[in-house]
Structures are given as C-alpha cells and as structure tokens.
C-alpha positions as a Python dict, from the first residue, in 0.01 Angstrom:
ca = {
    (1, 'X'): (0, 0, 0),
    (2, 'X'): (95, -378, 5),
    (3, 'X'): (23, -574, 320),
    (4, 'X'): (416, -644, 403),
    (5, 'X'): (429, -228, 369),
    (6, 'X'): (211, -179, 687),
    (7, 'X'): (318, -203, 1016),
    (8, 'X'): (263, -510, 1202),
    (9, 'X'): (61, -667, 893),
    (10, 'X'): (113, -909, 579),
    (11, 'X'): (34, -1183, 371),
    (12, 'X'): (287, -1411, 466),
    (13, 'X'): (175, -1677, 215),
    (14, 'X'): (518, -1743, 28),
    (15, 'X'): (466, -1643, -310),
    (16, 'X'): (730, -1575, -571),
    (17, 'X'): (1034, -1403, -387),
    (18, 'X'): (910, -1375, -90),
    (19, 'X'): (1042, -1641, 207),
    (20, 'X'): (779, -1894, 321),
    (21, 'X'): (628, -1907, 628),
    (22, 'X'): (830, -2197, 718),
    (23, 'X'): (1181, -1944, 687),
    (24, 'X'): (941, -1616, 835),
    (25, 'X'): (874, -1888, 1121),
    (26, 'X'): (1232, -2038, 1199),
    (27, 'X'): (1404, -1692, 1112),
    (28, 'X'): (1194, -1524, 1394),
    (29, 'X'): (1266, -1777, 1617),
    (30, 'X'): (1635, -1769, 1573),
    (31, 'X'): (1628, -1354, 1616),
    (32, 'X'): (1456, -1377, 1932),
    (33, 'X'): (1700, -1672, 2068),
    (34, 'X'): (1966, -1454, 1956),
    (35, 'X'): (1829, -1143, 2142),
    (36, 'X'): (1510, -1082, 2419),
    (37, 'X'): (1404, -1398, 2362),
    (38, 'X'): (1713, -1528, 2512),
    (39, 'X'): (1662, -1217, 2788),
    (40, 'X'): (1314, -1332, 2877),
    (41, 'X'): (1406, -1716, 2975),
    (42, 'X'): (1714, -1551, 3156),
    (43, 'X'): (1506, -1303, 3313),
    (44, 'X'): (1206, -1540, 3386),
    (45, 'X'): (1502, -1811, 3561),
    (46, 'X'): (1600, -1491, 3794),
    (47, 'X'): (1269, -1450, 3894),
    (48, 'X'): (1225, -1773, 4004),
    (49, 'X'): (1554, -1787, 4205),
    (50, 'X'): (1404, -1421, 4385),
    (51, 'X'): (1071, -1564, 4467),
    (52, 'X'): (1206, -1866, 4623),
    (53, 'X'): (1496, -1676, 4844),
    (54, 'X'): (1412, -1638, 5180),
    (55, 'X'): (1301, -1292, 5254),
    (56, 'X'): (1068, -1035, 5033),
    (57, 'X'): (1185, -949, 4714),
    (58, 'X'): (1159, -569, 4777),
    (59, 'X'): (1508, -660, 5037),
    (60, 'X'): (1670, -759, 4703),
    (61, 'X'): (1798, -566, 4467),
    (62, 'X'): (1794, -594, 4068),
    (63, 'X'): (2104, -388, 3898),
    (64, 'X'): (2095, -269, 3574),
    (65, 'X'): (2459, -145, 3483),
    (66, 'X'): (2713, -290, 3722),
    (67, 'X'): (3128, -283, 3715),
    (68, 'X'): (3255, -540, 3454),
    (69, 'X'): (3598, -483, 3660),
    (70, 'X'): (3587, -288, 3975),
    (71, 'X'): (3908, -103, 4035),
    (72, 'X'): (4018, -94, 3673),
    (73, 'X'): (3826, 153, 3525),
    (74, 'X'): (4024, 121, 3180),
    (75, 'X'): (3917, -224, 3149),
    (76, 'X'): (3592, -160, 3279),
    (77, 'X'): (3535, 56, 3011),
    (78, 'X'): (3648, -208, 2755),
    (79, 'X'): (3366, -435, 2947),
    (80, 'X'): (3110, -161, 2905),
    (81, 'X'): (3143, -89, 2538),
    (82, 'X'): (3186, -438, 2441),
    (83, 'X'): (2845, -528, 2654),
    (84, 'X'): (2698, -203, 2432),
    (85, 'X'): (2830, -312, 2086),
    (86, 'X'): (2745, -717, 2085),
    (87, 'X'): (2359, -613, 2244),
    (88, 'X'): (2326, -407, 1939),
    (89, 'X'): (2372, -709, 1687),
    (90, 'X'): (2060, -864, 1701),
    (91, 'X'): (1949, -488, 1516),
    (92, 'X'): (2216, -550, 1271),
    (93, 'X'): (2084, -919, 1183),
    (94, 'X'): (1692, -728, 1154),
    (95, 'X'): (1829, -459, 888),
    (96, 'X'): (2008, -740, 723),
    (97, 'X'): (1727, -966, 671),
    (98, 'X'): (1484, -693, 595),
    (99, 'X'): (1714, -589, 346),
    (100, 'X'): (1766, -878, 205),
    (101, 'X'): (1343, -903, 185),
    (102, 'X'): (1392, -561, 0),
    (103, 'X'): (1180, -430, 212),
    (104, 'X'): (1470, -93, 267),
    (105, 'X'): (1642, -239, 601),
    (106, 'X'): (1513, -64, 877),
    (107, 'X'): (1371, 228, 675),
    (108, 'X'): (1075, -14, 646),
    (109, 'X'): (983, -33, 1066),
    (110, 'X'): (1028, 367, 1034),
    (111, 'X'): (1373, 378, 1249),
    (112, 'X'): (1571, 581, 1001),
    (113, 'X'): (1646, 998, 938),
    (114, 'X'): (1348, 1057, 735),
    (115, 'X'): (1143, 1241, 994),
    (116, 'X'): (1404, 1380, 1320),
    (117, 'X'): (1151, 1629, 1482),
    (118, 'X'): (837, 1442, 1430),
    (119, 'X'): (1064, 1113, 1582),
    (120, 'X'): (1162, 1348, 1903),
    (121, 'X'): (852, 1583, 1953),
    (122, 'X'): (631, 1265, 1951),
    (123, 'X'): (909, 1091, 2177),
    (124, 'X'): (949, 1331, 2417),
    (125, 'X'): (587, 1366, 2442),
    (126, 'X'): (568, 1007, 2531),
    (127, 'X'): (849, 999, 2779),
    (128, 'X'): (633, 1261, 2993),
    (129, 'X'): (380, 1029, 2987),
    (130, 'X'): (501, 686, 3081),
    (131, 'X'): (792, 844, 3289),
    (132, 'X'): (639, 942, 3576),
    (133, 'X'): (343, 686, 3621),
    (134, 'X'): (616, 427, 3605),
    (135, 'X'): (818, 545, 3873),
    (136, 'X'): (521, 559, 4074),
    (137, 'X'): (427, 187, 3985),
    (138, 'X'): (737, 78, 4055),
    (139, 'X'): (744, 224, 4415),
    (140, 'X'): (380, 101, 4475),
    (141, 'X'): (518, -240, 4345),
    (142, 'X'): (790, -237, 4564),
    (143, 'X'): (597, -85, 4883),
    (144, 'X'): (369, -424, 4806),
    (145, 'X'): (665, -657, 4822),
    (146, 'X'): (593, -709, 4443),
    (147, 'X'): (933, -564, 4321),
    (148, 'X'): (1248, -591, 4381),
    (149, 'X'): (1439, -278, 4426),
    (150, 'X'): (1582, -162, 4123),
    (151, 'X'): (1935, -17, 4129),
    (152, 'X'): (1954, 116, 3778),
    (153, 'X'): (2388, 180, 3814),
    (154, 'X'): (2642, 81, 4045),
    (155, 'X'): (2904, 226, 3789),
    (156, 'X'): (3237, 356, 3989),
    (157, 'X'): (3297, 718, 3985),
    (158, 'X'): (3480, 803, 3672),
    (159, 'X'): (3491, 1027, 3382),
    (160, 'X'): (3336, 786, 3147),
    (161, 'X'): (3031, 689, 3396),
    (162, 'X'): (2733, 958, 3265),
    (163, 'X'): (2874, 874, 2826),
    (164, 'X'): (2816, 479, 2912),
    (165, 'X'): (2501, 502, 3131),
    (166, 'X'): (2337, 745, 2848),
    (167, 'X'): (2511, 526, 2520),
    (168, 'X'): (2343, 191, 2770),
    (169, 'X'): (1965, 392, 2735),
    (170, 'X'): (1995, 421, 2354),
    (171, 'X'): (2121, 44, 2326),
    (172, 'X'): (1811, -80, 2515),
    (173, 'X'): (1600, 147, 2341),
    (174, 'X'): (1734, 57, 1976),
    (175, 'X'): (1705, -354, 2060),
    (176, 'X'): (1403, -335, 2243),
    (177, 'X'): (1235, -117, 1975),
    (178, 'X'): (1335, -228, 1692),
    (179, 'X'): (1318, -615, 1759),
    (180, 'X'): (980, -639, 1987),
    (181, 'X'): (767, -387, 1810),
    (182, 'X'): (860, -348, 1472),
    (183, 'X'): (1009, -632, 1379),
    (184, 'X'): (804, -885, 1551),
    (185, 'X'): (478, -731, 1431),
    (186, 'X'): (635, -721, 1082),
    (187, 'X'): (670, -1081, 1102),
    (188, 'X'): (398, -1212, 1286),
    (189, 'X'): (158, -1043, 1035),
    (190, 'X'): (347, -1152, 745),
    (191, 'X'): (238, -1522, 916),
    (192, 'X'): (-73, -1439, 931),
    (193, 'X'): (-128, -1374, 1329),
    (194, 'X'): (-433, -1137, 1400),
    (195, 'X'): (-340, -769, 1506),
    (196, 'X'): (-484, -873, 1849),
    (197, 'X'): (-258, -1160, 1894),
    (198, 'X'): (33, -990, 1715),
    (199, 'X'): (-47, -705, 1985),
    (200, 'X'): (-44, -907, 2335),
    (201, 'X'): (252, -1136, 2199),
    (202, 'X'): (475, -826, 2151),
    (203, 'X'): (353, -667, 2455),
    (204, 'X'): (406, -1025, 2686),
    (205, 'X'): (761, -1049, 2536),
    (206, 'X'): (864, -678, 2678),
    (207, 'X'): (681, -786, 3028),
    (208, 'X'): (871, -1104, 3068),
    (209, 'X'): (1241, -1014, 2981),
    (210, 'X'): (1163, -772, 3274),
    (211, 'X'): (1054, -1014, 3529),
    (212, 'X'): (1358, -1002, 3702),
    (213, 'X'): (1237, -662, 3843),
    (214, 'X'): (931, -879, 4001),
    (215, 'X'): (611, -873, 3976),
    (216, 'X'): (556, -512, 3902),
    (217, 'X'): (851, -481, 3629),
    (218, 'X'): (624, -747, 3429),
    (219, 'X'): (323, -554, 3494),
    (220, 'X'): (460, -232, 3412),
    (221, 'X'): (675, -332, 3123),
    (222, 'X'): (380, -487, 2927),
    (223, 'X'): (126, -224, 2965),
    (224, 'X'): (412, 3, 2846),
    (225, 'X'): (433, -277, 2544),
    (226, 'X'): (43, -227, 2473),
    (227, 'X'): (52, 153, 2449),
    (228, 'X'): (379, 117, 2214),
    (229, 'X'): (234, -119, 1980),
    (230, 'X'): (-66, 76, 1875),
    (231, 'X'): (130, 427, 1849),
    (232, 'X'): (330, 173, 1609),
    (233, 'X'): (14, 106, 1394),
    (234, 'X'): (-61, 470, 1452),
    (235, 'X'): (264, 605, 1295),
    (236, 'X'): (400, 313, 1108),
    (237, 'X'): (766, 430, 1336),
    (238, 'X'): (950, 269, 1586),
    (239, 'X'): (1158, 616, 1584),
    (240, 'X'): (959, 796, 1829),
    (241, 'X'): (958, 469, 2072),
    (242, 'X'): (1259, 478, 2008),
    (243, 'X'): (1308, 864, 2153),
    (244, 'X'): (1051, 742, 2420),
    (245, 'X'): (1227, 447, 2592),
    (246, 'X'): (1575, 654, 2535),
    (247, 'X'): (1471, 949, 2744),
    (248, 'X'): (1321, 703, 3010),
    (249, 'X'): (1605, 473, 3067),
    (250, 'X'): (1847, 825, 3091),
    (251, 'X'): (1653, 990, 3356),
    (252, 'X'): (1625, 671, 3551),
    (253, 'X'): (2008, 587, 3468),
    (254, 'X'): (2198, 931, 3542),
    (255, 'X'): (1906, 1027, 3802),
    (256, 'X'): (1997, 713, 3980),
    (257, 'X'): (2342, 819, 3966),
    (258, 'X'): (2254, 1219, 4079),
    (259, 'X'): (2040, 1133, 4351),
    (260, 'X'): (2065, 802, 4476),
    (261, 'X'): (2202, 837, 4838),
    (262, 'X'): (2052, 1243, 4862),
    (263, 'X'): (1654, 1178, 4835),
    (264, 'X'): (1512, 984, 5088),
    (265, 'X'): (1246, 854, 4876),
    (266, 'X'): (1428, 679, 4605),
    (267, 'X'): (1510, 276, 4720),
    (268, 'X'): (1868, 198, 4725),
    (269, 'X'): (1936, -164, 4786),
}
C-alpha cells in the first residue's frame, strides 16, 4: 500500500502528479479558514469575552441550536436548513480536492457505503463509551466553575424541531469528521508531519473550536480527539466516528429537548 493510501500518512514530496507541498500546505490552510479553523478563532474570541465577564462562567450559558427567527417558524426553518447546508461545504471542497488527487473522493478517508454495519456496530460501540463519561465531565466542569452551561437547543416548539436538531448532529458529525481527522491527517502526513504531531494537532483543533464551552469543553473535546485519531489509524474510517459523534450530539440534542426543565440534575441556563 502506498504511503498517501494510509490513513494519516504520506510522502508529500511533490513528485510527478502529485501537488507540492507548497499547494498540500496553502490548500490545507484555506480548508481550515473555510471551516473549524475559522470555528476555533471564533470559538477561542468567545472564550475570552466569558472569562473576562463579571461573574463565573458556569452562570453563563453556551447554546448550540438557537431560533434564526423566533415567532416565524417557516422562516426559521429556512434559517435552520440553510445554517445545515452551507456547514456542510467545507466536506464538499475535501471530496473535491481528493478527487481531483485521484485518491476516490472521500472513499479514500473511509466515509463512504462500503462497510454500513461495521461503520454503525463500531459507532455505536463508541458512543456508549464517550457518551456517558462526557456528560459527567461536563457537569464536574461546570460544578468547578470551568464550564459554562451548555444549552444544547432553544428551538421553539414545532413540528420540524426533533428532524433539524437530529439532521444538526449528522452535520457536525460529517464536518468535524471528515475535515479534523481524516482529512487533516491525510494531509499533514502527506507533508511529512510525524504521526505524533499529526495526532495532538488534530486532537488540539477539535479542543479549541470548543472552547466556547470553557475550560472543560476544551478538555473534553480533545481527549475525545486523541481516542478518535488512533481508532482512525486503527480502521483507516472516519465512518464509524462518524456514527460515534452522530449518536452523541442526538442524545444530547433531543435529550436536551425531552428533559430539560423535568430532571433536576441537568443545568439549564
């Protein structure tokens, strides 16, 4: 198998149609401006303004999915799905340049229909896993005055609210996936960074375009990063992360929604 053909690794030295290092370098750049590169300044800019607001950031309150037009839920909708869509390009502009590499689109960072129940299985497996121990670091964060409290919907209640909150997991999942861990590592070992570096760069990314969560989102998020990177190099798929980080975000979305207000243990605002 070639270097470029395994995950997170490559030559990277420009040979005979292949792009140079200089195009791997500027083209990565320009992805992750375009996408959670972009997120993780933003996100990093909203941490700053938390810290620095008087009071502790567990009285503020970071929401995930809010009303794009409260009391027109028509147009809200139009908000929603257009926020969905446009989040999802960045994944278009990845398949397009690996196809253009001929390296198969995104067939070649496993996130295609080859292998459905070994994608799931492994997914769901995962989502067991990470689920609960982050729900319990994020309450411990916040209980510390570490995190702020996460409102993962503020949606109004209409017929389209559980379809959007579920079709907002996949997006997340799909863009975070696809551009952090397999595309990233792709390219960073095709420019000859060291798995190790490859590894924490990938997972510091995923930490800080959560910081706006505080302290413990960062935390969380890029331990979350480590353990999906080398299940990456394990299975040479970002379909099962995928799966993972799907399930994840729709139990915390539409359990938000089920149970906020009716548990007394789940924060609020």
């Amino acid at each position: 198998m070639a270097d470029a053909d395994v995950p997170g690794q490559g030559s990277g030295t420009g040979t005979e149609g292949a792009p140079s290092r200089s195009i791997l370098r500027s083209e990565t750049l320009i992805v992750l401006a375009l996408s959670l590169g972009a997120s993780a300044l933003s996100a990093l800019i909203s941490f700053v303004g938390s810290v620095t607001k008087p009071g502790g950031l567990k009285h503020q309150a970071a929401t995930l999915n809010a009303s794009h037009a409260p009391g027109r839920p028509w147009l809200d909708l139009a908000w929603q799905l257009f926020g969905i869509a446009t989040a999802l390009v960045p994944v278009a502009l990845v398949a397009h340049l690996l196809l253009r590499e001929r390296a198969g689109g995104l067939r070649a960072v496993g996130f295609d229909r080859r292998r459905p129940g070994f994608d799931l299985s492994r997914g769901v497996g995962i989502a067991a896993v990470i689920g609960g121990s982050g729900l319990l670091l994020y309450l411990g964060a916040r209980a510390a005055g570490a995190n702020l409290t996460v409102v993962p919907e503020a949606l109004p209640e209409v017929w389209w609210k559980i379809p959007v909150l579920i079709a907002s997991a996949v997006q997340n999942a799909v863009l975070e996936e696809v551009v952090v861990v397999g595309y990233l590592l792709r390219r960073l070992g095709q420019l000859g960074w060291s798995p190790m570096a490859a590894l924490a760069a990938s997972s510091l990314l995923r930490g800080s375009y959560h910081l706006y969560q505080g302290i413990g989102g960062f935390f969380g998020n890029m331990a979350m990063g480590v353990l999906f990177v080398l299940l990456y190099r394990r299975w040479g798929r970002v379909g099962p992360l995928v799966a993972a980080h799907a399930l994840i975000d729709i139990v915390a979305f539409v359990g938000y929604a089920v149970l906020a207000g009716r548990v007394g243990w789940l924060p609020t605002r």
